[in-house]
MARMITOR-8864 format. One line per field, with one value per residue (C-alpha): residue number from 1; residue in one letter; x, y, z negated. Coordinates in nm, 2 decimals. Example, Ala and Ser with C-alpha at 12.3 -4.5 7.8 and 13.67 -1.06 7.14 Angstrom:
<sites>
n <- [1:2]
res <- [a:s]
east <- [1.23:1.37]
north <- [-0.45:-0.11]
up <- [-0.78:-0.71]
</sites>
This chain:
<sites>
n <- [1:2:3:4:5:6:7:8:9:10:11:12:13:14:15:16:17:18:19:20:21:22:23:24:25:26:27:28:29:30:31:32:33:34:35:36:37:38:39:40:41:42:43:44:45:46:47:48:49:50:51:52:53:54:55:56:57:58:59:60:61:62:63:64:65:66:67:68:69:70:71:72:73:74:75:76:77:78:79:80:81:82:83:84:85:86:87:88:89:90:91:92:93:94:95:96:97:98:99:100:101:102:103:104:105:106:107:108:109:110:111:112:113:114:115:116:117:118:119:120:121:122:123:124:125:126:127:128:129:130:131:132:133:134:135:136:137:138:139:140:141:142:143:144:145:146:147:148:149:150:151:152:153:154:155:156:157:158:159:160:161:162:163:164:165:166:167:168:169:170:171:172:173:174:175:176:177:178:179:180:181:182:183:184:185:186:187:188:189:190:191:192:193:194:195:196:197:198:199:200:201:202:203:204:205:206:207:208:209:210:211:212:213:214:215:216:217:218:219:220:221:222:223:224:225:226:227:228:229:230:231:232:233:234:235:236:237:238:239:240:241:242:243:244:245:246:247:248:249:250:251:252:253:254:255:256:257:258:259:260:261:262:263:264:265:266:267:268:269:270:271:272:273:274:275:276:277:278:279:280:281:282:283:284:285:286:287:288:289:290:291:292:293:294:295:296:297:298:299:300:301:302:303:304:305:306:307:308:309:310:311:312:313:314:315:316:317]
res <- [x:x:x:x:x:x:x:x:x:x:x:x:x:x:x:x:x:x:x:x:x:x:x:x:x:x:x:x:x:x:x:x:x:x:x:x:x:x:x:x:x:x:x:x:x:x:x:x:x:x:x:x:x:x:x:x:x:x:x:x:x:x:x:x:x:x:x:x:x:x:x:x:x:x:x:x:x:x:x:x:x:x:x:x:x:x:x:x:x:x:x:x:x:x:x:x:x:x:x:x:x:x:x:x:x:x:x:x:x:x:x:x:x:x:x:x:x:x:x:x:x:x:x:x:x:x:x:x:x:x:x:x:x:x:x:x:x:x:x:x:x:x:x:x:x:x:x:x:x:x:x:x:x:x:x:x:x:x:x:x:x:x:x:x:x:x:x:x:x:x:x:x:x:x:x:x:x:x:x:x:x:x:x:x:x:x:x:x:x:x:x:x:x:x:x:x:x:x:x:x:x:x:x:x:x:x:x:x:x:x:x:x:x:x:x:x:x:x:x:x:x:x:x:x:x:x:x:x:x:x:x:x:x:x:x:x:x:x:x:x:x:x:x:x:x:x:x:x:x:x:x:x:x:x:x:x:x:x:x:x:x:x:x:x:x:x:x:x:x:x:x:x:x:x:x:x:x:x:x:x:x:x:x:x:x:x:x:x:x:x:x:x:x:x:x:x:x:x:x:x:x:x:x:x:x:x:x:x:x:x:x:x:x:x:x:x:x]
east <- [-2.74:-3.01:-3.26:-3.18:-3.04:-3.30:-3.15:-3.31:-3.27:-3.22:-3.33:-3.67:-3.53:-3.55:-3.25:-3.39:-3.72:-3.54:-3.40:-3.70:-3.91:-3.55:-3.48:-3.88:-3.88:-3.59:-3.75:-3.53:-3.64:-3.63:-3.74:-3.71:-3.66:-3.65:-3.71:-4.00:-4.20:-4.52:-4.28:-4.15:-4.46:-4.60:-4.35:-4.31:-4.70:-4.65:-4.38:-4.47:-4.20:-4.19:-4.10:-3.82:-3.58:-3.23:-3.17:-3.38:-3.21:-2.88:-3.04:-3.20:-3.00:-3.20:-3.10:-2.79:-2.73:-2.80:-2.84:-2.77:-2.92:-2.88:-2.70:-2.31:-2.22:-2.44:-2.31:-1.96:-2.12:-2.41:-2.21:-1.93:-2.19:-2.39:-2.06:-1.94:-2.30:-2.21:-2.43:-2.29:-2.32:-2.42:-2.33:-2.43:-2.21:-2.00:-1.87:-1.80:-1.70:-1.37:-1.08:-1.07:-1.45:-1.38:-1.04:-1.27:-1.51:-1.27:-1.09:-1.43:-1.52:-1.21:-1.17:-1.52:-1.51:-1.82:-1.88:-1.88:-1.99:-2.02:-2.31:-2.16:-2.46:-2.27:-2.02:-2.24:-2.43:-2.43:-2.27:-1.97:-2.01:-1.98:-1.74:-1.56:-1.53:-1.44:-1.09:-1.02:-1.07:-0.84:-1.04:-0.89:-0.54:-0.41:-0.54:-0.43:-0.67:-1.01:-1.20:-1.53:-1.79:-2.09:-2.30:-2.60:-2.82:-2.97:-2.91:-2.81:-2.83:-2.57:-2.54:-2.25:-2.10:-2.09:-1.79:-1.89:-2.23:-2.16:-1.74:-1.87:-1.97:-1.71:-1.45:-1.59:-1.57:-1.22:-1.07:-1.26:-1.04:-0.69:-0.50:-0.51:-0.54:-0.38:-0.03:-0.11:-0.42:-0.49:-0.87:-1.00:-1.30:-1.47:-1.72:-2.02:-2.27:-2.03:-1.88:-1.92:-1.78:-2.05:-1.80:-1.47:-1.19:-1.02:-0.67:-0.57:-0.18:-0.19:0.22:0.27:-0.12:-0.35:-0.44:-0.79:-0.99:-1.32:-1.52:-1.85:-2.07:-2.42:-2.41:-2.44:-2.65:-2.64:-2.62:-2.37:-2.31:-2.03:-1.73:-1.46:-1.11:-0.86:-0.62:-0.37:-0.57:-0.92:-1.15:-1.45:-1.71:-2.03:-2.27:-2.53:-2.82:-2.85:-3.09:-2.95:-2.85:-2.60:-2.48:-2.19:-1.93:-1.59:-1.44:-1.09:-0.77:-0.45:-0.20:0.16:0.49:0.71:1.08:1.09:0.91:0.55:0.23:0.01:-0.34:-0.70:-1.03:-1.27:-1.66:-1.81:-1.90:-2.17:-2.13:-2.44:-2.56:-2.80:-3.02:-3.09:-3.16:-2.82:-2.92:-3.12:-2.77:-2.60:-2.83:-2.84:-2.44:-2.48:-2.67:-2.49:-2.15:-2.31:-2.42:-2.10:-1.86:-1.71:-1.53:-1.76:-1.71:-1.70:-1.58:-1.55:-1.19:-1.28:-1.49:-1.20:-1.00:-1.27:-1.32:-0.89:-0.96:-1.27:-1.08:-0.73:-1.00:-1.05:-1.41]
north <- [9.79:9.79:9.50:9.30:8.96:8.70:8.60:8.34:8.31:8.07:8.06:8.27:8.31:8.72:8.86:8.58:8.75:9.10:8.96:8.83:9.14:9.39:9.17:9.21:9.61:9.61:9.36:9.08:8.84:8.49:8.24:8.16:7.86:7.73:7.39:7.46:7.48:7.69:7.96:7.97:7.94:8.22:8.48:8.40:8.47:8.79:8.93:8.82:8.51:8.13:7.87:7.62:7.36:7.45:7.16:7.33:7.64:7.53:7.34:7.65:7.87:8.16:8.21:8.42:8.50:8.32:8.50:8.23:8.35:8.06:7.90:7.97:7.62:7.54:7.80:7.63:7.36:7.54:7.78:7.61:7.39:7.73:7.83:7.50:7.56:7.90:8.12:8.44:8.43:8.70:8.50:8.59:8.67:8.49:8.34:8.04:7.88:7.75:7.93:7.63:7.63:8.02:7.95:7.69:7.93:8.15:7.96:7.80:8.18:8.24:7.90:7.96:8.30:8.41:8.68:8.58:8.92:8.86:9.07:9.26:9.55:9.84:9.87:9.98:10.24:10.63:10.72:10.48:10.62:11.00:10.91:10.76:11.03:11.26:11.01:11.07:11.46:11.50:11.62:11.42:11.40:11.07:10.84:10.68:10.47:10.34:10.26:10.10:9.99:9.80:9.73:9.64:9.37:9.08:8.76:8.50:8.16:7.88:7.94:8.23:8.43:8.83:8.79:8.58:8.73:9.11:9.17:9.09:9.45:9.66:9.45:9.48:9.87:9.85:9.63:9.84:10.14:9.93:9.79:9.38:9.17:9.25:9.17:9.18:9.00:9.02:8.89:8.95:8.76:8.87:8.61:8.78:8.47:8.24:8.00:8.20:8.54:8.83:9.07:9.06:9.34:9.28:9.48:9.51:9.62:9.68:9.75:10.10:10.17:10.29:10.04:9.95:9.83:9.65:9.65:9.47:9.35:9.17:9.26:9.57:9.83:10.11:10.03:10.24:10.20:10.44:10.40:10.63:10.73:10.94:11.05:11.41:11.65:11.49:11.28:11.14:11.01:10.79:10.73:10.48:10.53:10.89:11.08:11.13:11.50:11.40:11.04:11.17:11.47:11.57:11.67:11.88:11.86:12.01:11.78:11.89:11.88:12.20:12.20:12.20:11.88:11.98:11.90:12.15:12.01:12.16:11.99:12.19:12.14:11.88:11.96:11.79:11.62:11.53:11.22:11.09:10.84:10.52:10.17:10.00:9.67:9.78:9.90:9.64:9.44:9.65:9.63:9.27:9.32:9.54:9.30:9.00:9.23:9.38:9.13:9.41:9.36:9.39:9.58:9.33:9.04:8.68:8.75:9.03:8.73:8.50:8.73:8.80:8.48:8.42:8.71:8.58:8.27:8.40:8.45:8.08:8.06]
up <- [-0.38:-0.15:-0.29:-0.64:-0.63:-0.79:-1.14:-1.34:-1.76:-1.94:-2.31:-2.43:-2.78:-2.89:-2.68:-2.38:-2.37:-2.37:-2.06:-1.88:-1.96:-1.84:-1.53:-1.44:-1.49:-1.28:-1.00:-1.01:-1.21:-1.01:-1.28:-1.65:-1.83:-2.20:-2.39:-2.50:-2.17:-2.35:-2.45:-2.08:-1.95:-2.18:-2.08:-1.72:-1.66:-1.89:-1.65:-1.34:-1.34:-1.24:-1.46:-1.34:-1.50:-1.57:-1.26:-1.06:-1.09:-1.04:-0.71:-0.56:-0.34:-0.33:-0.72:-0.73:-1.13:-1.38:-1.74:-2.04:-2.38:-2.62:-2.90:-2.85:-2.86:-2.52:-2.34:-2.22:-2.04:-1.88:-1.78:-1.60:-1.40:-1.32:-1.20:-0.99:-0.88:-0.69:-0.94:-1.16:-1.50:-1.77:-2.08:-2.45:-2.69:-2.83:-2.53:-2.70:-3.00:-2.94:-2.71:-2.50:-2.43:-2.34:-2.17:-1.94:-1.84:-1.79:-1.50:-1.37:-1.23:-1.09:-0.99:-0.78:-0.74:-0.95:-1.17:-1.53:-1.74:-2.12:-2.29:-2.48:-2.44:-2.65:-2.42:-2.18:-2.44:-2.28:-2.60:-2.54:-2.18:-2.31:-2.52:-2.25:-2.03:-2.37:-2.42:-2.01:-2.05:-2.33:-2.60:-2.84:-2.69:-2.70:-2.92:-3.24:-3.39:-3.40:-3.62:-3.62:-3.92:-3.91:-4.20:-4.32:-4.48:-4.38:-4.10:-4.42:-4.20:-4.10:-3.73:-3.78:-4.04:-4.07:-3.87:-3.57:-3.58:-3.62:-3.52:-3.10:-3.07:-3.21:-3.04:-2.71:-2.75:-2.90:-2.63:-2.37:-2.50:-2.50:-2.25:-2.28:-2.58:-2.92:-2.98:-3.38:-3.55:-3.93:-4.03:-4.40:-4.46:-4.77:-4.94:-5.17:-5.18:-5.18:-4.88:-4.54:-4.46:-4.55:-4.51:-4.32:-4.16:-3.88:-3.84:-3.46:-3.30:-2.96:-2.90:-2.79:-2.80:-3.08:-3.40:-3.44:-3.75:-3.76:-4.12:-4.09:-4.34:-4.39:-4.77:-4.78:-4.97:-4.74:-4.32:-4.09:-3.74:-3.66:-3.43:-3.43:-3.17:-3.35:-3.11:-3.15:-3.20:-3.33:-3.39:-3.17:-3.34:-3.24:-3.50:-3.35:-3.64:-3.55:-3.30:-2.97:-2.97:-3.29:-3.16:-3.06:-3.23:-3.17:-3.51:-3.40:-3.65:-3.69:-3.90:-3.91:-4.07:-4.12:-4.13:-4.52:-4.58:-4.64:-4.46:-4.32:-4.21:-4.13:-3.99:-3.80:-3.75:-3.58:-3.25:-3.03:-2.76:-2.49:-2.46:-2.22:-2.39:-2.20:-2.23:-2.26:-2.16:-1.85:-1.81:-1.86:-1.65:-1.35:-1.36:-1.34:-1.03:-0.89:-1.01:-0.83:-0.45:-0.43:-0.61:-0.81:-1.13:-1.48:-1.70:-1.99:-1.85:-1.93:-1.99:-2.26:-2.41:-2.41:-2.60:-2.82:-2.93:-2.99:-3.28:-3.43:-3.41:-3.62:-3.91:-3.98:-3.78]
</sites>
């Protein structure tokens, strides 16, 4: 990618001013824009930006991308006319709220042949990288399961449940590691408070390829971001909470069966594996960039999002 292709944002919430300040750093911020023209104004002059109407954006040509970081329930119907419009999209998760408002965003970037990349930033983590290219070199043989918590306490509000608001992530990573959508789908939603989900598991089949399991929680005592591939002969792990030299491990395993019934089994040390630590939403950014100047395929794309949203969906949301 020789130069950047000017992106605009829309939305200067937290994660929208992430954007702004990224998309600057990375020189290709083209203008920002939010309803409350202060806060637009505000960050634009901070980071060397313009401040333009969503109408305006869609209007100008020289705006290629278009990043959307605001409430879910907008992002259908911006989107699609950013879309019809001739921009790429880099959508916040979730996509949507409903499978029909994803199923239409969907279509509208094939339909106009636009990149629509959903932001889900973990998957493009160097850990999930390095762990990654540990999978493709066999150090686990093939894999089995996965298994992925993430808990913690805190974000009590109406907008979204534990599910909705925390589940994104680890499904991103788990249906980065399979091969389509899920042909199995068992959501527990666990109420501590009392009426939304603060806790919920979600219980993945993917045919003839590994199970997955997804435990996240907003209640709880302790937090743990870990996220785990057991395949043959071991175990990787990625523990997101600690320093980057112990991120990420291989832990090796024997488990067998001998001719008269009983099980043999042994687990060896963890062993490091490097990790190169980065930003991952510069990288996910700079992907985007690069997604839009050479029309390659993302990474998370909006049909990751799609399916996404049909899980979080089979668990009443």
């Amino acid at each position: 990618m020789s130069s950047s292709p000017p992106v605009a944002v829309i939305g200067c919430g937290q994660w929208g001013r992430n954007h702004v300040r990224t998309l600057a750093e990375l020189g290709a911020l083209g203008a920002v824009c939010d309803h409350n023209p202060e806060k637009a104004s505000a960050l634009a002059q901070a980071h060397g930006g313009r401040v333009a109407t969503t109408d305006a954006i869609l209007a100008d040509p020289a705006i290629a991308g278009i990043v959307l970081a605001l409430p879910a329930e907008q992002n259908a119907d911006l989107a699609c006319a950013a879309l019809e419009a001739g921009k790429h999209v880099l959508v916040e998760k979730p996509i949507a709220l409903t499978v029909a408002d994803a199923e239409r965003m969907v279509e509208s970037a094939r339909r106009n042949d636009r990149v629509l990349l959903v932001g889900h930033v973990l998957r493009y983590h160097t850990a999930f990288d390095a762990l990654v290219s540990a999978l493709e070199a066999g150090r686990i043989g093939a894999p089995r399961h996965i298994q992925s918590h993430r808990l913690g306490f805190g974000k009590f509000y109406d907008r979204f449940d534990a599910l909705w608001d925390l589940a994104p992530h680890d499904l991103s990573l788990v249906l980065s590691l399979t091969d389509g959508a899920p042909t199995k789908v068992d959501v527990v939603p666990v109420s501590v408070t009392g009426g939304q989900a603060d806790m919920a598991h979600v219980h993945l089949r993917f045919g003839a390829g590994p199970s997955a399991h997804v435990f996240v929680s907003r209640h709880s005592a302790y937090a743990e971001r870990r996220f785990a591939v057991t395949g043959e002969t071991g175990t990787l792990v990625w523990d997101d909470l600690a320093d980057w030299p112990d991120k990420l491990s291989v832990v090796p395993h024997t488990v067998a069966r001998a001719q008269n019934g009983r099980w043999t089994w042994a687990q060896g040390e963890p062993e490091p594996i490097a990790v190169a630590p980065g930003m991952a939403l510069t990288d996910e950014l700079r992907h985007f960039l690069d997604c839009i100047a050479d029309r390659a395929a993302p990474l998370t794309p909006g049909r990751q999002g799609l399916d996404i949203v049909r899980i979080l969906t089979a668990g009443g949301g």
